[in-house]
C-alpha positions as CSV (number, residue, x, y, z in Angstrom):
1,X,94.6,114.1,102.7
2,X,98.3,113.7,103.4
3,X,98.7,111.9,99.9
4,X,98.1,115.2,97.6
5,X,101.6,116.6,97.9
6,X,102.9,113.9,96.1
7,X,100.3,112.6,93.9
8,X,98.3,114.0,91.2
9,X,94.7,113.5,90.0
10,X,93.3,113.9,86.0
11,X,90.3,112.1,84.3
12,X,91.1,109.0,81.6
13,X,92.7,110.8,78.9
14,X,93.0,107.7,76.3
15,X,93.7,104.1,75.3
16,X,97.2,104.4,76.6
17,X,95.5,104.7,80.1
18,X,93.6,101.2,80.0
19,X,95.8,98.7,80.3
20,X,97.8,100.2,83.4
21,X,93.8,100.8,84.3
22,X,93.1,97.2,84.3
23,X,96.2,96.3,85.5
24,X,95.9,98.0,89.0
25,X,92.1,96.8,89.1
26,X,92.7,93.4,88.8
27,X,95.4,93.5,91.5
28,X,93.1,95.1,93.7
29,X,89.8,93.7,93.4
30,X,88.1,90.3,94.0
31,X,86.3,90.6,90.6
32,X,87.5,89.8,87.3
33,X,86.6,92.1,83.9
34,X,86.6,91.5,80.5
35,X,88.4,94.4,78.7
36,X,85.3,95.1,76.9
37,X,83.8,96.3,80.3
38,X,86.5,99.0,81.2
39,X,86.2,100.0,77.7
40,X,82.5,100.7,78.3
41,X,83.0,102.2,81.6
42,X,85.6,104.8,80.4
43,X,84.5,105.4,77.0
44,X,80.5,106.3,78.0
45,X,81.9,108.1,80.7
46,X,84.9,109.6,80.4
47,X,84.4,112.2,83.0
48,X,83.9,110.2,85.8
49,X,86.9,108.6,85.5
50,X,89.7,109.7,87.4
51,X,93.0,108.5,88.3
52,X,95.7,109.3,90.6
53,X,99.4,108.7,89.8
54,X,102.7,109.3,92.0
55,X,105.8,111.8,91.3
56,X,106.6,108.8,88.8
57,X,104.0,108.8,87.2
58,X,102.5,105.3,88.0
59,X,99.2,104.6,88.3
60,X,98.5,104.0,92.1
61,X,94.5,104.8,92.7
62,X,91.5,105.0,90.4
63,X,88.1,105.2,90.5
64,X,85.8,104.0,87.3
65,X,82.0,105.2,87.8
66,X,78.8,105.5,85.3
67,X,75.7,107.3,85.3
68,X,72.4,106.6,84.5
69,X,68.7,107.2,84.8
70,X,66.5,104.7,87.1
71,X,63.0,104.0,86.9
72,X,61.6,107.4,88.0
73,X,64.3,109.6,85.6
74,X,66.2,110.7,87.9
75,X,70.2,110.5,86.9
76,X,71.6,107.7,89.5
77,X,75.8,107.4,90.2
78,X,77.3,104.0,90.4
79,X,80.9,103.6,91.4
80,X,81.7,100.5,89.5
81,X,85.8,100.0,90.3
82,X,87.4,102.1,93.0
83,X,91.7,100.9,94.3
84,X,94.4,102.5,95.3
85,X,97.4,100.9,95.4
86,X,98.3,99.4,99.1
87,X,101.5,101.2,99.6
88,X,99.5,104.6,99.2
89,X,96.3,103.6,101.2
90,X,95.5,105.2,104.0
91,X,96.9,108.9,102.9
92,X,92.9,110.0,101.6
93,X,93.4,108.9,98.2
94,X,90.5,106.9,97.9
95,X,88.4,109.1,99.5
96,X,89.2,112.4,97.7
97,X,88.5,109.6,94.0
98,X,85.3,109.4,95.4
99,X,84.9,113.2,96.3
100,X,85.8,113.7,93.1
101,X,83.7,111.4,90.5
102,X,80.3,112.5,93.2
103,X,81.2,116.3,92.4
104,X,81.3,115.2,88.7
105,X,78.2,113.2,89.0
106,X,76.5,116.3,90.7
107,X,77.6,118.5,87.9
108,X,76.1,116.3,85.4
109,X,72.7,116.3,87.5
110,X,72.6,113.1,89.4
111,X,70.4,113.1,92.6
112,X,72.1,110.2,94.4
113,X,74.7,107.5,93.9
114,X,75.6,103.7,95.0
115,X,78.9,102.0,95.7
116,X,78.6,98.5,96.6
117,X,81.7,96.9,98.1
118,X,82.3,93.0,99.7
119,X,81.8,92.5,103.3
120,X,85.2,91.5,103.8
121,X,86.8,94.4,102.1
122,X,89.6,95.6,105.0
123,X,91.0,98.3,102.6
């Protein structure tokens, strides 16, 4: 995980987060949001959403998740929105987002959890 010495990692803070949020989402991913979406995303769960920035401080990788119960009661993960910003790919940004929001799931009891990406996702 080369990227670490020069990025950082912290969970959503705030409404000053979003719209850099969004921003680098819709640059990134095939799928188009409503702002109400993120909002619902990041406000229910606040802790597993984490989001990298560079020595600047821009937003270059995030990862947007939920968690739920399914049918049997058992707390489920879902990584909703996961990007990282293609000058930075590559460096185990991405992954250690995901490493991350599945320890945070863990910690708030989930048994499993479910990312679904397209089939032509090269990233």
């Amino acid at each position: 995980e080369n990227g670490d010495e020069e990025v950082f990692y912290s969970l959503y803070k705030g409404e000053e987060e979003l719209l850099p949020l969004i921003s680098l989402i819709e640059k990134h991913l095939s799928e188009p949001y409503p702002i109400y979406t993120y909002r619902y995303f990041v406000e229910k769960w606040p802790n597993l959403a984490w989001l990298c920035y560079n020595k600047e401080k821009e937003l270059i990788g995030a990862i947007v998740c939920k968690l739920e119960k399914n049918k049997r009661r058992q707390k489920r993960g879902y990584i909703a929105m996961l990007a990282v910003h293609p000058p930075y790919r590559r460096l185990g940004i991405g992954r250690k987002l995901v490493r991350m929001s599945l320890q945070s799931m863990v910690e708030a009891g989930a048994v499993g959890a479910m990312l679904e990406t397209e089939c032509c996702n090269l990233a």
